[in-house]
Structure formats: C-alpha cells, structure tokens
C-alpha positions in Angstrom: 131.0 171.2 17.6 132.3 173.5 14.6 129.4 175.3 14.7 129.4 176.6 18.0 131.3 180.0 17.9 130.0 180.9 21.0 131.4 179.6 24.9 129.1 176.4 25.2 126.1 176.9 27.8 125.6 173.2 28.4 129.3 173.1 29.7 127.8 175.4 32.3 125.0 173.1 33.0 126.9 170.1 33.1 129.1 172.0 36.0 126.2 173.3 38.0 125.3 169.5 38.1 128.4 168.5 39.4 128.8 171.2 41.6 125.3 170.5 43.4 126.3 166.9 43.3 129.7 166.7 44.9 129.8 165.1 48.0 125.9 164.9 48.5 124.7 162.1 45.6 127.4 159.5 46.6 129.6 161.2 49.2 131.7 157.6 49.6 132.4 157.7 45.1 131.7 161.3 43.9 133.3 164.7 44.6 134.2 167.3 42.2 135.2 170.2 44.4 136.5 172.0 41.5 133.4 172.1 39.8 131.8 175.3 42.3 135.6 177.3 41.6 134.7 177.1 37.7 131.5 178.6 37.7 130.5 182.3 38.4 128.8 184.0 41.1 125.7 184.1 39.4 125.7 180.3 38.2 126.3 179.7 42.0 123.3 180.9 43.2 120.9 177.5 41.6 123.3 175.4 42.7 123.0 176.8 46.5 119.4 176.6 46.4 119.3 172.8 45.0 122.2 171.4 47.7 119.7 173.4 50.3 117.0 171.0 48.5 114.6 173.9 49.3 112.7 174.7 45.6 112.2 178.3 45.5 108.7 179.8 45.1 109.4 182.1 41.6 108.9 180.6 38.3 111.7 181.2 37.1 114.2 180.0 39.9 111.7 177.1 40.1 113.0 176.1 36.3 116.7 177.1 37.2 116.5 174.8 39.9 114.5 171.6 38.1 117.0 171.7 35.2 120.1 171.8 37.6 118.4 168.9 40.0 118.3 166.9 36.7 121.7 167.4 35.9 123.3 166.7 39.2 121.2 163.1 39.0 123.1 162.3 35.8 126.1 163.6 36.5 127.0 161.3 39.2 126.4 158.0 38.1 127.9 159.1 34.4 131.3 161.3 36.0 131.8 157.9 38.2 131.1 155.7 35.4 134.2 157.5 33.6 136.3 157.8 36.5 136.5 154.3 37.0 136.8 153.4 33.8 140.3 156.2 33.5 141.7 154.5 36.8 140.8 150.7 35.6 143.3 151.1 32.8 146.4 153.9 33.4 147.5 155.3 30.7 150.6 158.0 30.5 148.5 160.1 28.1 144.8 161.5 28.7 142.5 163.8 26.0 139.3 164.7 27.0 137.2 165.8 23.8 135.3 168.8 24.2 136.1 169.1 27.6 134.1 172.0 28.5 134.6 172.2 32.3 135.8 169.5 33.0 137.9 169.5 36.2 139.4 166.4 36.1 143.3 167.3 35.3 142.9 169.2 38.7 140.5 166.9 41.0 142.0 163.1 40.0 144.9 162.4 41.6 145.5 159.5 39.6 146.7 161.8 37.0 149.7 163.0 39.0 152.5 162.3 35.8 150.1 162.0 33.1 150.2 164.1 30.5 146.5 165.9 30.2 144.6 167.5 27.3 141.8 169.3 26.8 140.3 169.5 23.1 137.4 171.8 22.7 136.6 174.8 20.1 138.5 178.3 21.0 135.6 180.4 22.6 134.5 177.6 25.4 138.0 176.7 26.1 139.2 180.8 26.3 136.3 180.6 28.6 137.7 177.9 30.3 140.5 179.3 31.1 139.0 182.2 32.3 137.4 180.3 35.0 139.9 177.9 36.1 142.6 180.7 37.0 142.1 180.3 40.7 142.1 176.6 40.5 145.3 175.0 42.4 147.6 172.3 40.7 148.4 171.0 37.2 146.6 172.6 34.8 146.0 170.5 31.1 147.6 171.7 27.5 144.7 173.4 26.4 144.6 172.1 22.5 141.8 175.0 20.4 140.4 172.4 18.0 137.6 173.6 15.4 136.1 170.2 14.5 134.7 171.2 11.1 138.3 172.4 9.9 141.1 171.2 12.2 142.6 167.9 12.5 143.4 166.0 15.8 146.1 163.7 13.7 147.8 167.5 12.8 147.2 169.3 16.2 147.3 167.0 18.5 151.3 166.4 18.2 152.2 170.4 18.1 151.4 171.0 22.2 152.8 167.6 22.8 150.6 164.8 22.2 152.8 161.0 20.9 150.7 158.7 19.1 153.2 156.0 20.2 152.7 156.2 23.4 148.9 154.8 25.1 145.8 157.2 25.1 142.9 157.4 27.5 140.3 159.5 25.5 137.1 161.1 27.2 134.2 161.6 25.2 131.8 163.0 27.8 128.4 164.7 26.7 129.3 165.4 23.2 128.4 162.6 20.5 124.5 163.7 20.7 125.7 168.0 19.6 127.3 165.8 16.2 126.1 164.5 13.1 126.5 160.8 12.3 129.3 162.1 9.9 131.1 164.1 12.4 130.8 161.0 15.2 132.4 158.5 12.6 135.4 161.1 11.3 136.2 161.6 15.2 136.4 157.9 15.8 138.6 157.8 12.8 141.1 160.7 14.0 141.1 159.5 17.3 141.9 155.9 16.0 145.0 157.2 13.8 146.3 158.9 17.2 145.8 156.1 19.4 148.9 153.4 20.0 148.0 149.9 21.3 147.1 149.8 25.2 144.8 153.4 24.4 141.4 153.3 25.5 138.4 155.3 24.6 135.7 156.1 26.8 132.6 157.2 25.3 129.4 158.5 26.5 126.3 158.6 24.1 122.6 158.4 23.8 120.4 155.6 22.5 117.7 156.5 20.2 114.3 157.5 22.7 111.0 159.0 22.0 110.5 160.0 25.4 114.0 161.6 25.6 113.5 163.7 22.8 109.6 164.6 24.2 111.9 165.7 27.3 113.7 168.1 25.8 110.8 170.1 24.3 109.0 170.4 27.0 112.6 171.4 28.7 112.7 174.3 26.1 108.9 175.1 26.3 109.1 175.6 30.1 112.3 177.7 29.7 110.6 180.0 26.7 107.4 180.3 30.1 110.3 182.5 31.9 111.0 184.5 28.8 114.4 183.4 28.0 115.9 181.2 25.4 117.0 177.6 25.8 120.5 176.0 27.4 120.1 173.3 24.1 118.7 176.8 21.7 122.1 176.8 19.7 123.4 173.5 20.8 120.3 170.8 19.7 120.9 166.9 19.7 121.9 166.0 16.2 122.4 162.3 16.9 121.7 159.3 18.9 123.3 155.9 18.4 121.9 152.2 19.8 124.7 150.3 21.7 125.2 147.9 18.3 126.3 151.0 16.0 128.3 152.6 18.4 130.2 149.4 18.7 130.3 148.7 15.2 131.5 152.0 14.6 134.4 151.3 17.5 135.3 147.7 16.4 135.6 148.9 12.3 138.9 151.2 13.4 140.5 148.6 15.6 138.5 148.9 18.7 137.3 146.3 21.3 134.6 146.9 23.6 134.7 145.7 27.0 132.1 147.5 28.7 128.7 149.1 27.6 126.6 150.2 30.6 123.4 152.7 30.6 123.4 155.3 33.7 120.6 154.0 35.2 122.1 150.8 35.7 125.1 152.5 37.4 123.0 154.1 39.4 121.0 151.5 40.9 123.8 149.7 41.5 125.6 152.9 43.5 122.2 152.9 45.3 121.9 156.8 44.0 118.6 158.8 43.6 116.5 158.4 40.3 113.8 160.5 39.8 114.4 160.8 35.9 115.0 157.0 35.0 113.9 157.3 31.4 117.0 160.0 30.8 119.3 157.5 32.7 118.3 154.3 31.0 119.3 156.1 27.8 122.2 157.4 28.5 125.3 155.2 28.2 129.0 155.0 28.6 130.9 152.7 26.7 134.6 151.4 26.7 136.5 150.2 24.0 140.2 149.1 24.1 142.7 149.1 21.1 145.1 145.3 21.9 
C-alpha cells in the first residue's frame, strides 16, 4: 500500500461491482446502495450496461463490461461473507484497512453507535472523500495511514481509536497488493491495538496458477483497447494458503473460527458462478482474540 501515491483504481472496480450487484445478485442478503453515489458519472455508465445484462457491441465497452460482470460475482458472496461475520460478533469499535470505497459506515445499520474508521493511504482516501460528500448519515474518522512509514499503534489513538476497548477489523481486497513482510507487520500492529473480544476479518487469496493466468490475460485484453491495466500499478504481490494465514493469526494471539472460500459462500447463497476458479481461491477468514 505505501507505494501507491496515486487514488487506487481497483477501489473503483471493486465499487462498480458492488454497484451492479446491489439488489440484483442476492436481492434477499446483498444491497449496497451507496456504492452507485460513490462513483462518477462516467464509472456509471458500465455499471448501467451490466445491470441491463445487455453486453455492448464495441470492444472496448465489451472489456469494461466483462471485468465489471466479474467483479459484481465476487463481490457478493465476499461483501456478505464480511457482513455477517461484523454483525455475528458486535463490537463498539470498527477499522476497515484500506477501505477504499467502502460504504459500510453509511449502509450497515448495525453500526448505529459504533465508532467507525477508515485506514487507507492519503490520495484514495482525499478521493474518498471527495465522492462520499452527497452521501447521508454518519460518516467514519477518516485515519491517512502510509503503510511503509506510519504506524497504526501511533495513529490509530490520535482521531480516537482505544486499544482497550473490542475491535472489529476489515481487511477486504488488500493482503494480495502486500508483500509477505508487509502482511505479517500489519497483523502485528493490528494485534498490539486489539483488546480481548476484537475480531479480525480477513480476506486473502490462496496460491493458484490459474488465477495468476487470469490476470494476464485480464491485462492483455485491456492493452487490445489501447489503455493501461486496473492492476498496472497495483499487481498481486502475495498469496497465502489457509495454514499460513492462520499460523500467521494464531502466533499474535489470534483464534480462527471460520475460514471459508467464496465459492463455497456462494453456492450455498444459491448465487451465480460463472468464474468458480476466482471464487474457490478467494477466501475470508475470521480470527478472534479470547
């Protein structure tokens, strides 16, 4: 995350997906109707064209509108995963970890009274709050964090974070953009500002050849339109198999009590899968400090 300077494009992808997702995939579990507010009228348009399900004829919208399909079939099953896991165990503190645009502090009512906030580095979250000015209710304490320099343990506290009180932490579609290194330091910081009763919520991806075929041929069929990548200056750096991850989680005082991978969740919600191989590899996993 320190090295993007720059406002984060995949935040934008992962809010098209919700946006074309809310209240179609799952009408009974998932809506995000802040998700269409945060984005602009020209990130609209794709979404429009994929909750019409009518693929447009043009190349290039025909990409646009394939890569925003995909990400409305993960975001579903992975944004309901979370959810339940943040209502299973109330806690009167939340931090979401490189948020991006995440509209949760607005759209989940079950954080009426809990204190909400976001972490992410300065240019996506100035973007962010760019973006959620016409949003109504509670905004979160924004909290500018540059990973490779700044300290949670020392920031955190400043706009009002108490490590003696319980956590919930989101960490949503991030763990793949860091090293090993940087995963393991997080876990570390979040651990030192975590009180008994806190939970972590973390989603990750195991290691897959096919997954990382995917995304080449992703950025090959983007370069066919003339333009430059969503992942160009934001590549994977690391995936983690369920063991490690929990290993990782248990060695700074962490239990795990649920491991799941999206395509599970999304059988079992009865959702669309046309990408399996990206859903089986994709995982959420909750760990509890006693």
């Amino acid at each position: 995350m320190s090295r993007t300077r720059r406002a984060s494009r995949t935040a934008v992808l992962v809010c098209q997906g919700r946006a074309a997702a809310d209240a179609l995939i799952a009408p009974d579990r998932f809506a995000d109707p802040t998700a269409l507010p945060l984005l602009r009228p020209d990130e609209r348009e794709v979404v429009q064209w994929v909750r019409d399900g009518v693929p447009p004829r043009n190349w290039q919208q025909r990409i646009d509108y394939e890569t925003v399909r995909a990400a409305a079939e993960l975001m579903a099953p992975r944004t309901i995963a979370i959810d339940d896991a943040i209502r299973a165990r109330p806690c009167p503190q939340l931090v979401i970890l490189g948020a991006g645009l995440d509209g949760r502090a607005w759209r989940m009512p079950e954080l009426a009274g809990v204190a909400v906030f976001e972490v992410d580095q300065p240019a996506t979250q100035q973007d962010k709050r760019e973006r959620a000015g016409g949003l109504s209710g509670t905004p979160p304490r924004f909290v500018p964090v540059d990973f490779g320099r700044d300290r949670l343990a020392g920031t955190l506290p400043a706009h009002g974070h108490r490590a003696d009180l319980a956590t919930t932490w989101i960490w949503e579609g991030v763990v793949p953009y860091l090293t090993r290194a940087e995963v393991a330091a997080t876990v570390a910081e979040v651990a030192t500002c975590s009180a008994p009763g806190s939970r972590l919520v973390v989603n990750f991806q195991s290691p897959a050849t096919s997954t990382r075929l995917g995304r080449v041929l992703a950025r090959l069929l983007t370069a066919s339109t003339g333009r430059s990548s969503v992942w160009a200056n934001e590549p994977w750096r690391s995936t983690w198999t369920s063991a490690a991850m929990a290993a990782l989680l248990t060695r700074h005082g962490y239990t795990v009590t649920r491991d799941e991978n999206l395509l599970d969740t999304a059988r079992a919600l009865a959702l669309p899968v046309r990408r399996g191989t990206s859903l089986r590899h994709s995982r959420v996993m909750v760990a509890d400090r006693p």
